[in-house]
C-alpha positions as CSV (number, residue, x, y, z in Angstrom):
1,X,-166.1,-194.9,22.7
2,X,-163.2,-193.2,22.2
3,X,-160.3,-196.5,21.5
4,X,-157.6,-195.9,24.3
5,X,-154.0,-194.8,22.7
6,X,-150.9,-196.5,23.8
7,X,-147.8,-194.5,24.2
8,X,-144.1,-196.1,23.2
9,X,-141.6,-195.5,26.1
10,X,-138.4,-194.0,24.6
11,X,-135.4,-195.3,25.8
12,X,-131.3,-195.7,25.2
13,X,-131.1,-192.0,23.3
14,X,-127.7,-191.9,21.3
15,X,-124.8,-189.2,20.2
16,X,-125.1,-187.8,16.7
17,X,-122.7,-189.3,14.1
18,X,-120.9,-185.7,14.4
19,X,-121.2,-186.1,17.9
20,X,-119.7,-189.6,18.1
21,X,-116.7,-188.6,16.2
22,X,-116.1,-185.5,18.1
23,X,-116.1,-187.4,21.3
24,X,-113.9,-190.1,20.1
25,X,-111.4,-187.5,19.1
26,X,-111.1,-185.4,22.0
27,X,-110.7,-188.6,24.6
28,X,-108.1,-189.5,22.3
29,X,-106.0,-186.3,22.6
30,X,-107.3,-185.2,25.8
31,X,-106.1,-187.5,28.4
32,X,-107.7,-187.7,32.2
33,X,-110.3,-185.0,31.9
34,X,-113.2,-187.1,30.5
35,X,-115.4,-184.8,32.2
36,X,-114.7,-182.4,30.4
37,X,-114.9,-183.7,27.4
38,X,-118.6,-185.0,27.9
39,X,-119.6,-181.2,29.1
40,X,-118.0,-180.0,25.6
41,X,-119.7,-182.7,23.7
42,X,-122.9,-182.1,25.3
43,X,-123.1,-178.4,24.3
44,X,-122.7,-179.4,20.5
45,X,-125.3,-181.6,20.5
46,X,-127.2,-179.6,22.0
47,X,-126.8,-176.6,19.2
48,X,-126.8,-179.6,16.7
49,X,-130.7,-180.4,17.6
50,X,-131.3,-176.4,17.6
51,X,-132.3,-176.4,20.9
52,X,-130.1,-173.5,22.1
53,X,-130.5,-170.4,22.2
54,X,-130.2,-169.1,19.2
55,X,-128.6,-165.7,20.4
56,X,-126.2,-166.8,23.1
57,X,-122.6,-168.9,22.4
58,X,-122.9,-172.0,22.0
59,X,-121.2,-172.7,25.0
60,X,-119.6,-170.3,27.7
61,X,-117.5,-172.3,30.3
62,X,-114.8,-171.4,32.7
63,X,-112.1,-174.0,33.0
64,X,-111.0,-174.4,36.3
65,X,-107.7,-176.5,38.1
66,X,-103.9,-176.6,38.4
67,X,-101.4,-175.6,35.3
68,X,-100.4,-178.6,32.3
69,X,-103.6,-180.3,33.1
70,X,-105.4,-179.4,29.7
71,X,-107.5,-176.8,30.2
72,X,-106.1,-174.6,27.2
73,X,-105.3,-178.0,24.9
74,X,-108.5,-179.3,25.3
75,X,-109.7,-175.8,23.5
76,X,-107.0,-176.9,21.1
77,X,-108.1,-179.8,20.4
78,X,-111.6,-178.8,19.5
79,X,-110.3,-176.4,17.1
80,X,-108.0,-179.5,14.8
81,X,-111.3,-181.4,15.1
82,X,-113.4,-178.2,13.1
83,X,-110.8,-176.3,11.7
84,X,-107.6,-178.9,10.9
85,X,-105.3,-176.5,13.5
86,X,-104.8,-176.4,16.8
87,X,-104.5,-173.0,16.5
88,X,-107.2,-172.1,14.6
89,X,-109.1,-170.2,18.0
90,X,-109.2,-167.1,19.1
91,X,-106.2,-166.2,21.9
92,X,-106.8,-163.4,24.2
93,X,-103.6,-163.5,27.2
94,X,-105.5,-162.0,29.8
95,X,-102.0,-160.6,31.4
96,X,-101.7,-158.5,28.4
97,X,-105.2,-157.1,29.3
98,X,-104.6,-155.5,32.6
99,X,-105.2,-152.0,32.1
100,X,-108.8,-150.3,30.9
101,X,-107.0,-148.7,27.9
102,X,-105.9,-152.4,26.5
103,X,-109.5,-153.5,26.1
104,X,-109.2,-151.0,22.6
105,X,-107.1,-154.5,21.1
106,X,-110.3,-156.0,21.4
107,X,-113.1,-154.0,20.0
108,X,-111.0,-151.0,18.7
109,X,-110.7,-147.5,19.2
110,X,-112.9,-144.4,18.4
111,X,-112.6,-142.6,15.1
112,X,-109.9,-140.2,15.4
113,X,-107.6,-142.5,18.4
114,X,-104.4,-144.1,18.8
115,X,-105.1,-147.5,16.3
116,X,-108.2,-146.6,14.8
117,X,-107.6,-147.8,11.4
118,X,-106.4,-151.2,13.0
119,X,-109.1,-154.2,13.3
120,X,-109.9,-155.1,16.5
121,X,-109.5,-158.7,17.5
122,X,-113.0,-158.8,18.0
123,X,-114.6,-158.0,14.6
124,X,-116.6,-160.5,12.8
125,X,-114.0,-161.6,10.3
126,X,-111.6,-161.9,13.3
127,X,-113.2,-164.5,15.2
128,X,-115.1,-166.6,12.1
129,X,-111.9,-166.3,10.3
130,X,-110.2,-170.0,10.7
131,X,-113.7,-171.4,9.7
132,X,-114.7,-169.4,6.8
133,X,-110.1,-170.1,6.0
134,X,-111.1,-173.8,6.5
135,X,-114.7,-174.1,4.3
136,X,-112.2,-172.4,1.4
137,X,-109.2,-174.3,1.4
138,X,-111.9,-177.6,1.8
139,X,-115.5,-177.3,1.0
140,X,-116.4,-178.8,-2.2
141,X,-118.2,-176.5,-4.3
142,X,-117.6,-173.3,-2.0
143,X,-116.7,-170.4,-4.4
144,X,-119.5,-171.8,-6.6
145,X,-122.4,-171.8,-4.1
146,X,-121.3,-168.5,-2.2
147,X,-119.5,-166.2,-4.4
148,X,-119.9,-164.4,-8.0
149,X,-118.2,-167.6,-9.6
150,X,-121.6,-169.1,-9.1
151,X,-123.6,-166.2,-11.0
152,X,-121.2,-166.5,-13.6
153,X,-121.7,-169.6,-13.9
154,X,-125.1,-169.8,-14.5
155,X,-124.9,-167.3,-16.8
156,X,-122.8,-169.5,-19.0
157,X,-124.9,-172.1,-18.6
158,X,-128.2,-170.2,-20.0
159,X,-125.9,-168.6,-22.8
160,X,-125.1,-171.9,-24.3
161,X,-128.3,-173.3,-23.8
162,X,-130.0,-170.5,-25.5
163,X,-126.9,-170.7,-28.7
164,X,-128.0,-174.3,-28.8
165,X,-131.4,-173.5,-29.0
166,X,-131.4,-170.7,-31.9
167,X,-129.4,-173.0,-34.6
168,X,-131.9,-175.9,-33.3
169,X,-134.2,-173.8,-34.6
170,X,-132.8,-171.8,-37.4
171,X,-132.7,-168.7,-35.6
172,X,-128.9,-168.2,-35.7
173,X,-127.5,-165.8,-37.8
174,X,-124.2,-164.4,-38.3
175,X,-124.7,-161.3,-36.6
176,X,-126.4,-162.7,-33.5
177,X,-123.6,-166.0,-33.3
178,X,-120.7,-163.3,-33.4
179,X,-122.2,-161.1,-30.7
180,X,-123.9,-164.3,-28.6
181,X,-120.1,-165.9,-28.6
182,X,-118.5,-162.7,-27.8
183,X,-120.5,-162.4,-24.7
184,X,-119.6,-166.3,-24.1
185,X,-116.5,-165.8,-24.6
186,X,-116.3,-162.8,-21.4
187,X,-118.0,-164.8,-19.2
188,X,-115.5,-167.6,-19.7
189,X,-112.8,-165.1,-19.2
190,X,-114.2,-164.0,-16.1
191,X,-114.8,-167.5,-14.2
192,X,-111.5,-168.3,-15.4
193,X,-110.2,-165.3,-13.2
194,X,-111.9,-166.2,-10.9
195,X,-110.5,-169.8,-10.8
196,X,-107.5,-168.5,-10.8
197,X,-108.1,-166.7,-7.7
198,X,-110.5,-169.5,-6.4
199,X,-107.2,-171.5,-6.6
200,X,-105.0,-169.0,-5.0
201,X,-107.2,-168.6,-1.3
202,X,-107.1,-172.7,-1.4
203,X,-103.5,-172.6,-1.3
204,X,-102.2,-169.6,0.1
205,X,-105.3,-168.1,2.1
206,X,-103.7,-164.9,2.5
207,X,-105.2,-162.9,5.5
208,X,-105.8,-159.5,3.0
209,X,-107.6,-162.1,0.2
210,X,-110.0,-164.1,2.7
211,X,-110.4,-160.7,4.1
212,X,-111.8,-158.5,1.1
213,X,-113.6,-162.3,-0.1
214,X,-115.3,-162.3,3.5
215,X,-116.7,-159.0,3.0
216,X,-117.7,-159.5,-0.1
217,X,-119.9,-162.1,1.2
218,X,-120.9,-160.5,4.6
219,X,-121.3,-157.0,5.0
220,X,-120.5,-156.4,8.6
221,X,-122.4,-153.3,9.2
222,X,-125.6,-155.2,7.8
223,X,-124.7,-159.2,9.1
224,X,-127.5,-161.4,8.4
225,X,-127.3,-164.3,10.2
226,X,-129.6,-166.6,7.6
227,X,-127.0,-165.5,5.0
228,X,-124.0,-165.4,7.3
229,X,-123.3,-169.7,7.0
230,X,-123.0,-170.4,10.9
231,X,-119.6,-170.2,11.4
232,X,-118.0,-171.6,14.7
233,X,-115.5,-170.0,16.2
234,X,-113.6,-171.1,19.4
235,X,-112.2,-168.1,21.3
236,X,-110.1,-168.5,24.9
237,X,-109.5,-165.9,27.8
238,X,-106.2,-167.4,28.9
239,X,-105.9,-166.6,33.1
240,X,-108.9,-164.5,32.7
241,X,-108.4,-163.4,36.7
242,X,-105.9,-161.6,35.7
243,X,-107.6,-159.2,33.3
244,X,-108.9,-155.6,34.4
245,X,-112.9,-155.6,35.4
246,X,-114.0,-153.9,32.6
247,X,-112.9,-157.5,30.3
248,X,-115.3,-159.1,32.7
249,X,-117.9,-156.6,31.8
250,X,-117.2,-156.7,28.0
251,X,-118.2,-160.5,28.7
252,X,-121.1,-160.0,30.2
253,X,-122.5,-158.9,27.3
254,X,-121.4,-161.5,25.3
255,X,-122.3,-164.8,27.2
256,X,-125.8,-163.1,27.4
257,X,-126.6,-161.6,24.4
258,X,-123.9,-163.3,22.3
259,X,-122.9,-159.9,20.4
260,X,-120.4,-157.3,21.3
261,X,-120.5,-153.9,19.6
262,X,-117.2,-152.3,18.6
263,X,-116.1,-148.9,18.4
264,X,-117.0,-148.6,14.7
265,X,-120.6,-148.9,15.6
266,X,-120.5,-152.2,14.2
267,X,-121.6,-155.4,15.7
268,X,-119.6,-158.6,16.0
269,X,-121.9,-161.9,16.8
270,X,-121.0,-164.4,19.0
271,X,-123.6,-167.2,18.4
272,X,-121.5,-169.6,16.7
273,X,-118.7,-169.6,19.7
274,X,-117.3,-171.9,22.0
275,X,-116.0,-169.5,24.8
276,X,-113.4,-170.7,27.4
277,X,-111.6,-168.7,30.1
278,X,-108.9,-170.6,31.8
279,X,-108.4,-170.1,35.8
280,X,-105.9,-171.0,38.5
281,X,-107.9,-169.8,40.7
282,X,-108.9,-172.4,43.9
283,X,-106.0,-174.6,42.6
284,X,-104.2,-173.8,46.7
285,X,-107.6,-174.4,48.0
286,X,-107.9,-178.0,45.9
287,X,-104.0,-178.7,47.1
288,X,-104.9,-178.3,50.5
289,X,-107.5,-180.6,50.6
290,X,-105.3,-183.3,49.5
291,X,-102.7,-185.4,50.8
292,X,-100.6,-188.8,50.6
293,X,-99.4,-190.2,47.6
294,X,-101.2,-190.5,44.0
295,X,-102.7,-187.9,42.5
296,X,-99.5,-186.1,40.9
297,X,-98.3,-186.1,44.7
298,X,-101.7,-185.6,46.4
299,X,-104.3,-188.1,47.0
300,X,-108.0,-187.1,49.2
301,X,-107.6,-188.8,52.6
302,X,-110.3,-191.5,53.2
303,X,-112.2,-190.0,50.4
304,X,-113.6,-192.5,47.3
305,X,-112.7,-190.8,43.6
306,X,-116.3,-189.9,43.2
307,X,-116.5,-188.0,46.4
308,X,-112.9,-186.7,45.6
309,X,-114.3,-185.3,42.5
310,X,-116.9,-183.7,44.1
311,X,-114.9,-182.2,46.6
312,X,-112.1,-180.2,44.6
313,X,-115.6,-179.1,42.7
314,X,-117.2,-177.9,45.4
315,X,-113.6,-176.3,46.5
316,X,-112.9,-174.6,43.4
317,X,-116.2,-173.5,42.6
318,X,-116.6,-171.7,46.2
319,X,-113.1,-170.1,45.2
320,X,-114.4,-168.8,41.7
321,X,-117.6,-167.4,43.6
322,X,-115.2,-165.3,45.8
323,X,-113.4,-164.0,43.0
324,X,-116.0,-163.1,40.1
325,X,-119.0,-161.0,40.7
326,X,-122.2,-163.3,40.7
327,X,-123.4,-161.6,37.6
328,X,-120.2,-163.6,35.9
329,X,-121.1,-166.6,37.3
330,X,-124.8,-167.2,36.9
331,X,-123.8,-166.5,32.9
332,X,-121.7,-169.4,32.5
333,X,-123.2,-172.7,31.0
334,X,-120.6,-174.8,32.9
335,X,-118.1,-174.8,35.6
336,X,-115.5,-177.4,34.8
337,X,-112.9,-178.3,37.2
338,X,-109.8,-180.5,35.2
339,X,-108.4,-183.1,37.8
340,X,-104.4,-183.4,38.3
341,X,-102.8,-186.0,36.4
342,X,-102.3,-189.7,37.9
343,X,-99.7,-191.9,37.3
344,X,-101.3,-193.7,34.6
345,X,-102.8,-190.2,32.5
346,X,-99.1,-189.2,32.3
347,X,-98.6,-192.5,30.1
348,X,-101.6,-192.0,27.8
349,X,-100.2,-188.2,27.7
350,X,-96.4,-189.2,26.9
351,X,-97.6,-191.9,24.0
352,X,-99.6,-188.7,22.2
353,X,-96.2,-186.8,22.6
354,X,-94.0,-189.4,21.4
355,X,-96.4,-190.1,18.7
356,X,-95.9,-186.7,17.6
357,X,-92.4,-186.6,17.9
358,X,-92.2,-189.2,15.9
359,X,-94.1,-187.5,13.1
360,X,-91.7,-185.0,13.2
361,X,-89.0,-187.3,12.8
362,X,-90.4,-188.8,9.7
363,X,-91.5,-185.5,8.1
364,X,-88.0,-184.2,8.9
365,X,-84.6,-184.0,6.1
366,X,-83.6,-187.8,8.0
367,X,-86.3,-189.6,9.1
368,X,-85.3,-192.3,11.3
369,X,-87.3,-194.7,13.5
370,X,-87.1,-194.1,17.2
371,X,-87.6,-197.1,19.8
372,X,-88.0,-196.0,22.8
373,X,-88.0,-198.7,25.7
374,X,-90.4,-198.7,28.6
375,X,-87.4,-198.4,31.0
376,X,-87.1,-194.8,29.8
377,X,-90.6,-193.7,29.2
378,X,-91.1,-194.8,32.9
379,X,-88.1,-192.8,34.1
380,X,-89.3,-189.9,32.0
381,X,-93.0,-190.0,33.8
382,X,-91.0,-190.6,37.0
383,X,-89.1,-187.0,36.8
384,X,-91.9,-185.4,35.8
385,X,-94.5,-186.6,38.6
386,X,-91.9,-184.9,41.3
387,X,-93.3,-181.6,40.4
388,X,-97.1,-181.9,41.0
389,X,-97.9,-178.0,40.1
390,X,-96.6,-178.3,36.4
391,X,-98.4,-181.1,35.3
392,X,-97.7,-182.3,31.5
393,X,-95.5,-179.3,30.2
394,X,-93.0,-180.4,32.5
395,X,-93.1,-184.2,30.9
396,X,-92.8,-182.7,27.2
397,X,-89.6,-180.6,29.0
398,X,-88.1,-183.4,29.9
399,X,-88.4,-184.8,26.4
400,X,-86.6,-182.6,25.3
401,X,-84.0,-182.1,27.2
402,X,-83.2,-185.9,27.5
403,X,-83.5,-186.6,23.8
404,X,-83.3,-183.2,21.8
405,X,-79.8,-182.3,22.8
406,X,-76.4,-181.6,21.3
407,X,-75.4,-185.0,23.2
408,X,-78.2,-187.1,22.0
409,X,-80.7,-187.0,19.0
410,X,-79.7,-183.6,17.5
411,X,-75.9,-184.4,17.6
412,X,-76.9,-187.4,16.4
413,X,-78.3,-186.1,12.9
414,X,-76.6,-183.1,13.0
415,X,-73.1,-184.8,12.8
416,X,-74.2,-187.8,10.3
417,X,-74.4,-190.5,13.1
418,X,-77.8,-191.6,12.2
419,X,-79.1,-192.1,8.5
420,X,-81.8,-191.8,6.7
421,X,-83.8,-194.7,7.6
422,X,-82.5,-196.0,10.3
423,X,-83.5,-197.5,13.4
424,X,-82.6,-195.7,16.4
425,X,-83.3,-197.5,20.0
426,X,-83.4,-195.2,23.6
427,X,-82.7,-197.3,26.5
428,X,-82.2,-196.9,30.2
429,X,-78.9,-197.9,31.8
430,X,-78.3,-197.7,35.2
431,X,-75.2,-198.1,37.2
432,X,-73.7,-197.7,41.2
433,X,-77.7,-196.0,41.1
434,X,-77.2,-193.3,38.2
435,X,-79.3,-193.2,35.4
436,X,-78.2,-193.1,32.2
437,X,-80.4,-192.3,28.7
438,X,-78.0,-194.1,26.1
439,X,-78.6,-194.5,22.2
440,X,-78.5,-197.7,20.0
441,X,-78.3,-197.3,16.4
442,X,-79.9,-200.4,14.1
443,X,-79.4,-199.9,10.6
444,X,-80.5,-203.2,9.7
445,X,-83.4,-202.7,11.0
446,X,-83.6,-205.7,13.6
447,X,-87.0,-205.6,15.9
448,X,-85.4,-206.3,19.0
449,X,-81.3,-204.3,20.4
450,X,-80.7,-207.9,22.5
451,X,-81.2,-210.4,19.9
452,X,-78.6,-208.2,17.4
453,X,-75.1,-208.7,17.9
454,X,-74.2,-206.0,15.4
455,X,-76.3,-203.4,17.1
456,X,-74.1,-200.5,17.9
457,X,-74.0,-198.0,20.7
458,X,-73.9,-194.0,19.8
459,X,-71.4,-192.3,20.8
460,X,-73.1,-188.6,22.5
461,X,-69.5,-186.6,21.5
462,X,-70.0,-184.9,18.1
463,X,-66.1,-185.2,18.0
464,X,-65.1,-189.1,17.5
465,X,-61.1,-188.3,18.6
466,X,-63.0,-187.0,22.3
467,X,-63.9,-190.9,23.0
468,X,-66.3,-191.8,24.8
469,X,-68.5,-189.5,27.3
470,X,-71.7,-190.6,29.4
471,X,-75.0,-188.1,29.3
472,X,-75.2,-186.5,32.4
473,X,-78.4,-187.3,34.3
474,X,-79.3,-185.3,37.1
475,X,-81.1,-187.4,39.5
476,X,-81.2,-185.6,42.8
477,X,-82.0,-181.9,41.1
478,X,-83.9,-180.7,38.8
479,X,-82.3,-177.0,37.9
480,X,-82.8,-173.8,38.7
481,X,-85.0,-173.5,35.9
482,X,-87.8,-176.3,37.0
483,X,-89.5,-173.4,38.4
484,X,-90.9,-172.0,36.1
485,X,-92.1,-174.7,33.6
486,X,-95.6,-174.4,35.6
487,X,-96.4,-170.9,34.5
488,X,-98.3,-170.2,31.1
């Protein structure tokens, strides 16, 4: 009788270690949309099992919700987390992609045309090129493994083994030890070149070097994808309603079949990409369903946060089905639809800002240390929460225009006020109900302005003999200018 098996109930399945630490970065630089994030997250782990398909993107998502809510940052973001910059992703403005004729930036024009000997932005090189930058300036071991430095190498390797071995054995006379060293003595030469230039693309990476190295590697015209490496690339349609149709038909073809072929009859491969395209589109529609105080302004009427959520989805997506041709949208992998900012996002998202402001500070020719009070990072939230549509470009704005100005940090520095290494508190005074940002230099460093008698007040005037002059904080306006800090 056959003996009855017993079958072990799997339970409590976990992230990678990759996947772990890519989480843990993007909900620490990408405040409120946690959503989001897990969707992202998701679609790596997925591709790191190899359970995708191995000829689509890795993931293809369009980014929906209101303007300075992260959509764009959180493509950002991923790219620091593979590449080390922000910026290392793929751009494509889709207002600059309005006409038919423009789509030629992308995959190039015909032999013969108007900027035909220019690379589209599409070629292979073009969209694995901050990867393949980043495994140069930072793999161990790179040129060795994947480019003739390795041959030579070996070659060097086997020559002196074999030297060794002939006057182990008697075998080495004059003649052959002249010409065996000579030879030795080439290859040497040559992987010294090559270190040379092994040591240039680490520190300089020109865009011509990585270039002609990258094709060295990877003939385009014949791309192998065993050999290629599996690069990632991250590439974003910015306002992709905007573009002309044919765009959306160019992607059709990629989220599908994850290749695109150009107008040099070669083929660019899209199996390694993250693929965003940012959208406006339902954001009027989400507004309207909104009301009361809260949510940047807006806050669903007798509606818990989970049924909230699923209404602006259900909102936005019906607005994205109006818009894009069904063929569009049964091709994405996800819809995600980024939330406005509360109250309490804005603080997590003013902390990253400061905390980069600060770095600048300290990298710059006088790095100080900048205290800035609660008082005035809650007055700074405060302005910026008036203007629900503009969500956390408006809070950086007003960052900059409280503290980088002639009449506050800049002058500051500028006209020797501050020194290198001091401490420099920002604090909130109010009077007769104006507000007023006002500066406190410490140069002995004391912890706390109200415990330190000899704490001094900054004067804003560049010019000592002009005395005394208060910031001027505009509290009932904004500016003529506060209209546009919403658009991209």
């Amino acid at each position: 009788m056959e003996k009855e098996r017993k079958l072990i109930r799997l339970e409590g399945g976990a992230l990678s270690a990759e996947g772990q630490k890519l989480k843990g970065f993007l909900l620490t630089e990408v405040k409120g949309q946690e959503r989001a994030v897990k969707d992202l997250v998701r679609a790596f782990e997925i591709s790191k099992a190899g359970l995708r398909d191995p000829n689509r993107p890795i993931h293809v998502a369009l980014l929906l919700g209101p303007s300075g809510v992260g959509k764009t940052h959180l493509a950002k973001m991923l790219a620091k987390h593979f590449f080390g910059d922000p910026n290392g992703l793929t751009m494509v403005a889709c207002e600059t992609f309005s006409q038919p004729h423009e789509i030629a930036k992308l995959i190039g024009s015909p032999p013969g045309y108007v900027r035909s000997d220019e690379e589209p932005l599409f070629s292979q090189f073009g969209i694995d090129r901050y990867h393949f930058e980043y495994r140069v300036r930072h793999e161990d071991g790179f040129f060795e493994n994947n480019t003739q430095l390795g041959k030579l190498i070996e070659q060097r390797n086997r020559l002196q083994k074999r030297i060794a071995q002939l006057a182990k054995e008697g075998k080495l006379g004059t003649e052959v030890s002249m010409r065996l060293h000579r030879a030795l003595e080439s290859i040497k030469d040559q992987i010294e070149e090559l270190n040379q230039s092994a040591d240039y693309l680490r520190e300089q990476a020109g865009a011509k070097a990585l270039k002609d190295l990258y094709a060295e590697l990877y003939d385009d015209r014949k791309f192998d994808l065993d050999k290629h490496g599996g690069y990632k690339s991250i590439i974003v349609f910015d306002e992709i309603e905007r573009a002309d149709p044919r765009l959306h038909n160019l992607l059709l073809g990629i989220m599908h079949e994850g290749r695109v072929t150009l107008a040099n009859h070669s083929v660019t491969r899209f199996n390694g990409s993250f693929i965003f395209m940012t959208s406006n589109i339902g954001w009027s529609e989400m507004k309207a369903t909104l009301t009361g105080e809260g949510i940047i302004g807006f806050k669903p009427k007798n509606r818990s946060n989970q049924g909230a959520d699923q209404l602006i989805y259900e909102v936005a997506r019906e607005a994205a089905e109006k818009f894009f041709e069904p063929a569009f949208m049964g091709r994405l992998d996800r819809i995600i639809v980024f939330r406005p900012l509360d109250t309490k996002t804005m603080a997590e998202i003013l902390e990253l800002q400061l905390r980069d402001l600060r770095g600048r500070i300290m990298k710059s020719d006088v790095p100080i240390d900048l205290i800035i009070s609660p008082d005035v990072k809650n007055y700074l939230i405060d302005r910026a929460m008036k203007y629900p549509d503009q969500g956390a470009r408006l809070l950086l704005k007003r960052i900059e225009e409280k503290l980088f100005d002639t009449d506050g940090l800049i002058g500051f520095i500028n006209s020797g006020k501050v020194m290198r290494g001091d401490r420099l508190h920002v604090e909130l005074e109010v009077h007769d109900d104006e507000a007023e940002i006002v500066f406190f230099n410490d140069p002995n460093s004391n912890s706390n302005p109200d415990d330190n008698p000899r704490l001094k007040r900054v004067d804003p005037k560049l010019d000592e003999a002009d005395g005394d002059t208060d910031i001027d904080i505009d509290t009932e306006g904004e500016g003529e200018d506060d209209g546009d800090d919403g658009k991209k």
